[in-house]
Backbone as JSON, one array per atom type, in Angstrom:
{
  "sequence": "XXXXXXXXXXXXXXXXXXXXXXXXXXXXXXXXXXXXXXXXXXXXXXXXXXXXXXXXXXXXXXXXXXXXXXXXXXXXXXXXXXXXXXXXXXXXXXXXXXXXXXXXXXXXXXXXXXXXXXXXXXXXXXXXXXXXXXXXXXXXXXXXXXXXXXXXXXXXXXXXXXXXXX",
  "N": [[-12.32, 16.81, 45.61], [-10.53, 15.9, 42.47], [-8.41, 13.4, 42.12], [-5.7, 14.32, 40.43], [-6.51, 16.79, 40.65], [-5.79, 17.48, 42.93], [-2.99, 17.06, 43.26], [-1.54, 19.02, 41.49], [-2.81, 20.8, 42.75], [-1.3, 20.57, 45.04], [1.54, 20.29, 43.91], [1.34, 23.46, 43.22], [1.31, 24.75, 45.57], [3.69, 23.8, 46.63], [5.44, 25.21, 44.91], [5.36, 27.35, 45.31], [6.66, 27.84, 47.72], [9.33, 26.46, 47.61], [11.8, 26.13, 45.32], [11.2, 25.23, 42.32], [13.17, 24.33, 40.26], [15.64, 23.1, 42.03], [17.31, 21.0, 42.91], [16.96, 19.0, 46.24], [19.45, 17.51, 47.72], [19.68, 14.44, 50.04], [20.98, 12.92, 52.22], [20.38, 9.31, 53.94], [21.01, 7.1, 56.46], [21.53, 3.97, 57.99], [21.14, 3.48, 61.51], [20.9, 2.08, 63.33], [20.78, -1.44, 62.52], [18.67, -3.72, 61.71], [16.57, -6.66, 62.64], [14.01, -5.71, 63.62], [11.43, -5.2, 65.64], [8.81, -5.29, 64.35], [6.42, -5.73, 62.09], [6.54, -5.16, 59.34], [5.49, -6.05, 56.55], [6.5, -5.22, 54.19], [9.02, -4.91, 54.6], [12.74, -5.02, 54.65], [13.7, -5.26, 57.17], [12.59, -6.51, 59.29], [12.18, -8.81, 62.46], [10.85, -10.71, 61.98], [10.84, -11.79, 59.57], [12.79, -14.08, 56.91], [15.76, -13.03, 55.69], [18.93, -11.25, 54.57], [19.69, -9.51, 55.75], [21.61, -8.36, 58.4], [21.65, -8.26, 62.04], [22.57, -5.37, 63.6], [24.27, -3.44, 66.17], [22.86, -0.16, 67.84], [24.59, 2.62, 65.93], [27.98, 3.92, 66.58], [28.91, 6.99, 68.13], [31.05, 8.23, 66.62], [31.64, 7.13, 64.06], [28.52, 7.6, 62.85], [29.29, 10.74, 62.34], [31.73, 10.57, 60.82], [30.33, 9.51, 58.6], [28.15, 11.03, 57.82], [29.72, 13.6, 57.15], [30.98, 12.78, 54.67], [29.15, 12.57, 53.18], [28.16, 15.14, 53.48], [30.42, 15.82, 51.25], [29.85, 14.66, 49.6], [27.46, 16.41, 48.84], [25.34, 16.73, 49.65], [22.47, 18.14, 52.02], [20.85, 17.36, 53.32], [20.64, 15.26, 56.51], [19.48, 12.08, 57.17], [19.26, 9.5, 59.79], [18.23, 6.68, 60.34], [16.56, 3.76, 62.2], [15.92, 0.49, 63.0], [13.87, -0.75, 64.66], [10.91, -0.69, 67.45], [11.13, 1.33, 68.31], [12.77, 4.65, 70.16], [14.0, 3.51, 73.24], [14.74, 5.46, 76.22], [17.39, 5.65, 76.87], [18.85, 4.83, 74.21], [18.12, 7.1, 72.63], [19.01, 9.3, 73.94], [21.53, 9.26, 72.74], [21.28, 8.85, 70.32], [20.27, 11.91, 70.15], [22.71, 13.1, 70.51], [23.85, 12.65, 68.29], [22.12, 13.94, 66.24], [22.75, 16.84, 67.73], [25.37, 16.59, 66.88], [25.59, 16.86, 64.08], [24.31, 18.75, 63.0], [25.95, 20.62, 63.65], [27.71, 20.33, 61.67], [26.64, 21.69, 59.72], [24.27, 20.35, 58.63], [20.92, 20.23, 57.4], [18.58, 18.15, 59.54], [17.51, 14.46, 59.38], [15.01, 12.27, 61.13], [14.43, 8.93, 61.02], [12.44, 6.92, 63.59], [10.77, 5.34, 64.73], [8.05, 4.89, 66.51], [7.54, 7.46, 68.78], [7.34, 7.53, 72.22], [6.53, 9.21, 74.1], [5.9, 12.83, 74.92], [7.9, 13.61, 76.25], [9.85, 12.4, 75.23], [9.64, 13.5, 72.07], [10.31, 15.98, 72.74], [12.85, 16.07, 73.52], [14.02, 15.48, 71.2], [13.38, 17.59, 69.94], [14.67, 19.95, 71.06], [17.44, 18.51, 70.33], [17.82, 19.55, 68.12], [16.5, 18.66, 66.34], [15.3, 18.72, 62.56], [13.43, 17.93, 61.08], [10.98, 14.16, 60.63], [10.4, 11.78, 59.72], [8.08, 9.36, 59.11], [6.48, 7.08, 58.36], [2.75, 6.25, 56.89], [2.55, 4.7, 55.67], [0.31, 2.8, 54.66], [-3.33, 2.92, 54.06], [-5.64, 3.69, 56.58], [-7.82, 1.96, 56.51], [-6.64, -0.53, 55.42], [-4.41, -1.02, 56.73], [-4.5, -3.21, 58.91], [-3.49, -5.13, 57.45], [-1.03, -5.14, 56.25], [0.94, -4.86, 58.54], [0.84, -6.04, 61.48], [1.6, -5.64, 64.39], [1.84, -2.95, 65.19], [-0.45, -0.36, 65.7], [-2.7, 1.63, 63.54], [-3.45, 3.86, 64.46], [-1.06, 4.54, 66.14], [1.1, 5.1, 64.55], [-0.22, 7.59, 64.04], [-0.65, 8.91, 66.35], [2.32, 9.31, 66.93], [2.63, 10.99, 65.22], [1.82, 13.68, 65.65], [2.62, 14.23, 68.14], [5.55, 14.65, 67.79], [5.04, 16.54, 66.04], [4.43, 18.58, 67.36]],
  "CA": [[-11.47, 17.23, 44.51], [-10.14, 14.49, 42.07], [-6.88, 13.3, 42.84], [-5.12, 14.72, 39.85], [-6.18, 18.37, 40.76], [-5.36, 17.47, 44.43], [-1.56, 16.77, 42.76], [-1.7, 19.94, 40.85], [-2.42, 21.84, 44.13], [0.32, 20.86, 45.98], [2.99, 21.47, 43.33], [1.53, 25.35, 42.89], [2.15, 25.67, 46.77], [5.39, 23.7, 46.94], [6.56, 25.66, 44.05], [5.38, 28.79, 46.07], [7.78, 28.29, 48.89], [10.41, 26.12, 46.85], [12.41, 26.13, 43.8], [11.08, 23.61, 41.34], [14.3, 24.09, 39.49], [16.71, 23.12, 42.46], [16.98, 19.51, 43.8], [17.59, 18.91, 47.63], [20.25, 15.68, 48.02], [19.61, 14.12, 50.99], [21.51, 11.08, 52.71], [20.0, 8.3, 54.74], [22.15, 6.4, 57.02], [21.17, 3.2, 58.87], [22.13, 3.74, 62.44], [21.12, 0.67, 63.78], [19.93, -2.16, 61.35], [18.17, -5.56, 61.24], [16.1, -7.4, 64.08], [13.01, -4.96, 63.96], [10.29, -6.51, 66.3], [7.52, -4.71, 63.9], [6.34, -7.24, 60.85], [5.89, -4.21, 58.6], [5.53, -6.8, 55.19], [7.13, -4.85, 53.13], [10.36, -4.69, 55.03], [13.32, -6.4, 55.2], [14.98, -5.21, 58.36], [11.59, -7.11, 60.19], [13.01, -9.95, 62.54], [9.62, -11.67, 61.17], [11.43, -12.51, 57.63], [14.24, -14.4, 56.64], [16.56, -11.68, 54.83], [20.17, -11.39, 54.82], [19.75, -7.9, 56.88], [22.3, -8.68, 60.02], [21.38, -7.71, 63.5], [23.43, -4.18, 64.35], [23.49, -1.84, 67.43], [22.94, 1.2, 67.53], [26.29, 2.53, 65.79], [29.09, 4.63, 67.38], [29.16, 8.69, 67.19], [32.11, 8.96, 65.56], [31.03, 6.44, 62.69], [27.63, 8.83, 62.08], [29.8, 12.19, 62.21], [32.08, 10.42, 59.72], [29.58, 9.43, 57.57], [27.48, 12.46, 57.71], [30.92, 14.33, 56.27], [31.18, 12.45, 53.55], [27.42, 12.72, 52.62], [27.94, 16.49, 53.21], [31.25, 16.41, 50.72], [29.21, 14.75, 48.26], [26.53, 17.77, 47.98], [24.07, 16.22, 50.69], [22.09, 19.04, 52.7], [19.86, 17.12, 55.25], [21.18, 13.48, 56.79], [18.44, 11.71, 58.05], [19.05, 8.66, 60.81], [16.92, 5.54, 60.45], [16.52, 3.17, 62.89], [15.02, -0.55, 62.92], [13.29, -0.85, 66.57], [9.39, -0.42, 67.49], [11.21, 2.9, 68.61], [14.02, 4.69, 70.99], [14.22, 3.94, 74.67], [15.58, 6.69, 76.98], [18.76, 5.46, 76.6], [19.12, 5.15, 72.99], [17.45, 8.56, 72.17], [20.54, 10.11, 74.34], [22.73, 8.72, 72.12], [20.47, 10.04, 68.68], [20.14, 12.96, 69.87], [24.1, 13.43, 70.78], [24.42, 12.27, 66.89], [21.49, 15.2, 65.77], [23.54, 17.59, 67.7], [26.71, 16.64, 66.0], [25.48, 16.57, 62.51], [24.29, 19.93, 63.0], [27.44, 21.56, 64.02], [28.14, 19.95, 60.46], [25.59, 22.67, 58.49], [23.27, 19.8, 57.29], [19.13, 20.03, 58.13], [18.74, 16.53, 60.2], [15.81, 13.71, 60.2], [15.33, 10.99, 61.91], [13.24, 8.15, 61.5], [13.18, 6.19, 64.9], [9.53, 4.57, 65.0], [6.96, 5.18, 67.72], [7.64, 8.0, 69.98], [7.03, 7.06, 73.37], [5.98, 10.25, 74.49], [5.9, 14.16, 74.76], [9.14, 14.09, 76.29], [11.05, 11.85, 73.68], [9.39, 14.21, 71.32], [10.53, 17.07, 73.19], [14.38, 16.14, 73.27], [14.34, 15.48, 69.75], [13.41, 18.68, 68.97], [15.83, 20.4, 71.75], [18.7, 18.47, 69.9], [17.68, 20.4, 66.67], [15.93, 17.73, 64.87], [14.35, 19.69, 61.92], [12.41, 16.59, 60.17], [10.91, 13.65, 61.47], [9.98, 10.98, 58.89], [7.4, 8.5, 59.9], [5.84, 6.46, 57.16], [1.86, 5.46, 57.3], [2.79, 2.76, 55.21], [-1.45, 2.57, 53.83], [-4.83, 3.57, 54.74], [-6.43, 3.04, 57.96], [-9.03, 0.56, 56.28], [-5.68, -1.68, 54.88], [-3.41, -0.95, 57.31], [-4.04, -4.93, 59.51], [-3.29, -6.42, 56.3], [0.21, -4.86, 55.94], [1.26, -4.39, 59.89], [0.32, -6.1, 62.81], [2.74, -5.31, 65.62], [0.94, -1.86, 65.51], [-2.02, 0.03, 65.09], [-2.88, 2.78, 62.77], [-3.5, 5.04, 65.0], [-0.23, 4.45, 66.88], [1.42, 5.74, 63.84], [-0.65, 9.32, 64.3], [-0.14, 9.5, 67.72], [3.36, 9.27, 67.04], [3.42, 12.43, 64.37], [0.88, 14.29, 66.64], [3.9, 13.67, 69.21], [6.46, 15.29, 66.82], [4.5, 17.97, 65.36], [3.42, 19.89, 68.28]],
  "C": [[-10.86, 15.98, 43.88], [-8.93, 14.74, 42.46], [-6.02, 14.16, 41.65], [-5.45, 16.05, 39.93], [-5.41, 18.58, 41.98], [-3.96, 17.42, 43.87], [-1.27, 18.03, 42.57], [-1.86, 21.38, 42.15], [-1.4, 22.02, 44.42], [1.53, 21.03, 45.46], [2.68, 22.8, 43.26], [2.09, 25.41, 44.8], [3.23, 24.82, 47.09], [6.33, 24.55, 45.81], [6.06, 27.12, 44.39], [6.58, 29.02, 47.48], [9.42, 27.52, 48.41], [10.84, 26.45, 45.21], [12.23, 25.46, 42.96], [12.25, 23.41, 40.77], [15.78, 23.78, 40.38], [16.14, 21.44, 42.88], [17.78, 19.29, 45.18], [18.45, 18.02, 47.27], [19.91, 15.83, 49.34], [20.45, 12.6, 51.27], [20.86, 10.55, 53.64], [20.9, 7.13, 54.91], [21.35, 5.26, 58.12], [21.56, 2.72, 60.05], [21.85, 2.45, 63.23], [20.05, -0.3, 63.04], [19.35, -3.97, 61.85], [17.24, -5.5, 62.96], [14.94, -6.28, 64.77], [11.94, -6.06, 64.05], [9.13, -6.01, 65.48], [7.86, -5.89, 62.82], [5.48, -6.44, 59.94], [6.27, -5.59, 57.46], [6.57, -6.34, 54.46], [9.04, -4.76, 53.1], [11.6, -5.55, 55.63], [14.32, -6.63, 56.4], [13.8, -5.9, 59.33], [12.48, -8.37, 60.69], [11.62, -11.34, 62.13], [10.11, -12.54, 59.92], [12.57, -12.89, 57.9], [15.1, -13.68, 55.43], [17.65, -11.68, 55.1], [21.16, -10.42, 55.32], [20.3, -8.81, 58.32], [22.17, -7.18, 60.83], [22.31, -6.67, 63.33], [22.98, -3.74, 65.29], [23.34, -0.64, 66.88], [24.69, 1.9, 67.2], [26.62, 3.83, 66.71], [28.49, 5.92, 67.26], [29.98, 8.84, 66.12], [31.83, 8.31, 64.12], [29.95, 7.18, 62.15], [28.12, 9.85, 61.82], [30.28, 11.59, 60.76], [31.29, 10.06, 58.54], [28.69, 10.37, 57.1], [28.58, 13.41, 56.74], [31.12, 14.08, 54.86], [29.83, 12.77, 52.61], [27.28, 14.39, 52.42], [29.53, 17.0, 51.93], [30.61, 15.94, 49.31], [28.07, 15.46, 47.76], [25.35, 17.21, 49.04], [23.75, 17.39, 51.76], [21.5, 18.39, 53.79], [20.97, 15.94, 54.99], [20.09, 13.78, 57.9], [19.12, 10.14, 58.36], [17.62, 7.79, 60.61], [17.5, 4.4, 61.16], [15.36, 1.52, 63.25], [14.8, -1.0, 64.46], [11.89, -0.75, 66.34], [9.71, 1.21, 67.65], [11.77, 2.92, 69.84], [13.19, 4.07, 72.52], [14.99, 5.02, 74.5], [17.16, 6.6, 76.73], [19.37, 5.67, 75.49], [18.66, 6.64, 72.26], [18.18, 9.41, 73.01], [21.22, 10.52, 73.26], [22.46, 9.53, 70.57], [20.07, 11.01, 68.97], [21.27, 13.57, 70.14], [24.06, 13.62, 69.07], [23.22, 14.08, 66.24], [22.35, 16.5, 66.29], [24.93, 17.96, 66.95], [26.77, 16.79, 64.5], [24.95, 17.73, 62.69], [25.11, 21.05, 63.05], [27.79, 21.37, 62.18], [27.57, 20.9, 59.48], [24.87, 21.37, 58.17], [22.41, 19.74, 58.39], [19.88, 17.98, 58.81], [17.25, 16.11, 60.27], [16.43, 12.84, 60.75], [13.64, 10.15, 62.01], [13.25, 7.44, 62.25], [11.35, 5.33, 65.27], [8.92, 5.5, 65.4], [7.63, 6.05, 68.98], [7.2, 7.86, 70.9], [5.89, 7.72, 73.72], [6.32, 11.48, 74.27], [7.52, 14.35, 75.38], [10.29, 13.76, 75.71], [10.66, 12.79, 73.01], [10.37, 15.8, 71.59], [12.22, 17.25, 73.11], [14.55, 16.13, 72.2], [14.64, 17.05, 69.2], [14.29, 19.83, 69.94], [16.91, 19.85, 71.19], [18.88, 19.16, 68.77], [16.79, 19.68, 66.07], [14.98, 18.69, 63.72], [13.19, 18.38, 60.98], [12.38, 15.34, 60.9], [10.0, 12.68, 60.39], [9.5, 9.81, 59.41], [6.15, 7.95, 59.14], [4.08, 6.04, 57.82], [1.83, 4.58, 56.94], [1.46, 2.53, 54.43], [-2.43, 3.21, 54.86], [-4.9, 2.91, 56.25], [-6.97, 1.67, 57.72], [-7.83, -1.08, 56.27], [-4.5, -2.3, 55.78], [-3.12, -2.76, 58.0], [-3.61, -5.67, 58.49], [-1.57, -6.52, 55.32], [1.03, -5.35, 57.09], [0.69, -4.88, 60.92], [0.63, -5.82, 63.89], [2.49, -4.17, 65.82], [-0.17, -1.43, 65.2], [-1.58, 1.43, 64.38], [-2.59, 3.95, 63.29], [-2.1, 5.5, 65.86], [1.11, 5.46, 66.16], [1.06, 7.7, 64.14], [-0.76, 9.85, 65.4], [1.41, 9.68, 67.58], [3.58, 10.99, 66.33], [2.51, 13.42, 65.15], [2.36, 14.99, 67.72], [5.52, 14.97, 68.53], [5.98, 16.75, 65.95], [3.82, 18.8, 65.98], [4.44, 20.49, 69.38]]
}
């Protein structure tokens, strides 16, 4: 199918289960920033580049609740969590999925982009804390992908949403 009918598809069935005439807001919050060991090109939280993105931890709870509030007083329905890592340890994926629970109590949908899921049972808490979305860029084709990304593979990516979507 050419690409411009392939387009044309998927607005008749997104405008079969959505509203074309409503617009979501969404907020994105950077819960812990800078000093990502991946050398995605394009990005400037990579600790590969020189950028003027400073190292953070993973932040507090109470700093995501409060910021989630505000995001939900300015008309924001989801808050999605992004995270510069290859992706959680056990430890840190406690902690984001304490914050998915709490931002739920709040009424707003929740993502979270957090890299490379480990495994079926990171996957599995995620979606026991509520997580309803799970944003996880391919970034390019298979064929292009070494020429963007080296610090992973392609496929590492679709094992990851495999991981999340089952």
């Amino acid at each position: 199918m050419p690409f411009p009918n392939l387009i044309k598809e998927a607005q008749l069935i997104h405008s079969k289960h959505h509203n074309p005439c409503k617009i979501q807001i969404s907020a994105l919050l950077s819960i812990k920033t800078g000093a990502c060991p991946e050398n995605c090109s394009y990005c400037p939280q990579s600790s590969f580049y020189k950028t003027d993105i400073k190292k953070e931890p993973l932040m507090d709870l109470e700093n995501v609740i409060k910021a989630a509030k505000i995001a939900k007083e300015n008309g924001a329905t989801r808050f999605c969590m992004g995270a510069a890592w290859r992706g959680p340890n056990n430890r840190d994926l406690e902690r984001v999925c304490e914050m998915i629970e709490k931002v739920k109590e709040l009424g707003l949908e929740t993502c979270a982009t957090l890299g490379l899921i480990r495994n079926d049972k990171q996957a599995e808490k995620l979606k026991q804390a509520g997580l309803d979305f799970y944003n996880h860029n391919i970034d390019c084709s298979k064929e292009f992908y070494s020429k963007i990304i080296t610090t992973r593979r392609f496929e590492d990516r679709i094992d990851t949403l495999e991981k999340v979507f089952i």
